[in-house]
N, C-alpha and C positions, 0 to 999 in steps of 0.2 A: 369734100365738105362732109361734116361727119353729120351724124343722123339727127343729135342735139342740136346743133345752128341751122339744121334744116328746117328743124319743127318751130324753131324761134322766129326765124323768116315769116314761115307759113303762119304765124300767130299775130306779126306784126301787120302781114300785111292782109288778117282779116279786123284786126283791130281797123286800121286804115280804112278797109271797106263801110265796118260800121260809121265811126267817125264822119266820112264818106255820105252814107243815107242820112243819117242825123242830119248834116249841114245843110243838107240839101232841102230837108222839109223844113228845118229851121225856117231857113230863107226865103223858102216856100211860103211860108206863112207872111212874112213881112210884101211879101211881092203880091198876096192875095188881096192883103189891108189895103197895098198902094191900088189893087184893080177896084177893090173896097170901094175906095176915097173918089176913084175915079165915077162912077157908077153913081155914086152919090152926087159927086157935082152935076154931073147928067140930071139926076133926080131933080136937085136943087133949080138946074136951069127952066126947065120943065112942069114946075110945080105940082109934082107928084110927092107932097107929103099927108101924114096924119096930121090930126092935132093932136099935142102931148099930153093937153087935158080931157081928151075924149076917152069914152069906155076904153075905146082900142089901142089908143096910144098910153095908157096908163096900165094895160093888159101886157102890151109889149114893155114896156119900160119894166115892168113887173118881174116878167119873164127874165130879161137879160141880168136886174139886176142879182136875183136868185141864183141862175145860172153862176155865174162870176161868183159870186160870193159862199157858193157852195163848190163849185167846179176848181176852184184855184185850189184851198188847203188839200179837200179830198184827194186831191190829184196827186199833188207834191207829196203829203203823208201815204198814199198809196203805193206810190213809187219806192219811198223809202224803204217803206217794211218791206216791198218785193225785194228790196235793193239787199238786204238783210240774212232773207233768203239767197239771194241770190249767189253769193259771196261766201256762203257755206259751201260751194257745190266745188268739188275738183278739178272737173273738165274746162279748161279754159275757153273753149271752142261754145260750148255752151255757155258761162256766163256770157260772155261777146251777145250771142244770138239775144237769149234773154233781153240781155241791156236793151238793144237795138229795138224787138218789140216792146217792151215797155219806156222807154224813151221817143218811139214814136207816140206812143201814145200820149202821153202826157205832153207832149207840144202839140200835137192835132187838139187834145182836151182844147188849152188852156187858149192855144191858136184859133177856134172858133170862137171862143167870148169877145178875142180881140178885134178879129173882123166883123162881127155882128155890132160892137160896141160903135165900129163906124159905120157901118150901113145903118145901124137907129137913128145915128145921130144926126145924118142928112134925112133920114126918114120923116122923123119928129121932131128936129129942132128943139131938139133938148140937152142943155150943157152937162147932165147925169152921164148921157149917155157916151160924149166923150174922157169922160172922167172913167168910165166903164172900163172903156177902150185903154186907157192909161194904166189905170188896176191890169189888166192883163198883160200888156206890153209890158210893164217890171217884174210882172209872173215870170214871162216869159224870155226875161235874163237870167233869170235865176235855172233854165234847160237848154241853156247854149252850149252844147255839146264842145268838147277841148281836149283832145290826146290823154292831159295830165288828168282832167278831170275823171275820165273812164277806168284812167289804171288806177286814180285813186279810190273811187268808187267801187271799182269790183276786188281793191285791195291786189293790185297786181304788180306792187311795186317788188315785192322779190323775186319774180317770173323776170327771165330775161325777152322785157319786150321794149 
């Protein structure tokens, strides 16, 4: 095996590693909403809530919708421009990495607005705050990490990977 197909190997099969992490918190995130939902029916069973029109429930409701509505673009536009950066750089082995941290990132961001969106919403019985949770959850298709999508992303469709 000559030295080229060897370094192509070793590129695909750190692509795959990222790929890999990404899906993992992806899912992560979805499995935390479901412990989320869980918790909350707990809550709901037990009648541990706020009221939504209280200081405190209008404090929290406050809070998450800010969060959410500021945390989604910043995030996404964040990402980009890093992405931007990122994509100038030569070493393939480094964009990958790059990616990786900044792609966790931005599903961890955008992944706590959507589990808090359900823990409010059993919190405070309030219909905003599943609509919260909704806003996020379709953030949060839009950083579903995909093979194609990274090599398109870090422009590596002329790299043999």
């Amino acid at each position: 095996m000559d030295s080229r197909s060897q370094n192509d190997n070793i590129l695909k099969l750190k692509l795959k590693k990222v790929l890999s992490s990404l899906t993992i918190t992806y899912y992560s995130v979805f499995g935390a909403a479901f412990l989320s939902a869980l918790a909350g029916y707990y809550i709901l069973q037990h009648s541990m809530n706020i009221d939504s029109l209280s200081k405190a429930g209008i404090t929290l409701s406050s809070i998450l919708i800010i969060y959410i509505i500021g945390s989604i673009p910043v995030t996404l536009a964040y990402f980009n421009r890093i992405l931007k950066k990122i994509r100038l750089g030569e070493d393939t082995e480094y964009k990958l990495m790059e990616y990786k941290k900044y792609g966790f990132l931005r599903i961890v961001i955008i992944g706590v607005g959507f589990v808090l969106g359900i823990q409010f919403f059993y919190i405070l019985h309030s219909q905003s705050m599943i609509f919260c949770a909704g806003i996020a959850a379709i953030a949060l298709v839009f950083c579903k990490p995909s093979e194609i999508k990274i090599i398109t992303d870090l422009n590596l469709e002329n790299e043999d990977i």
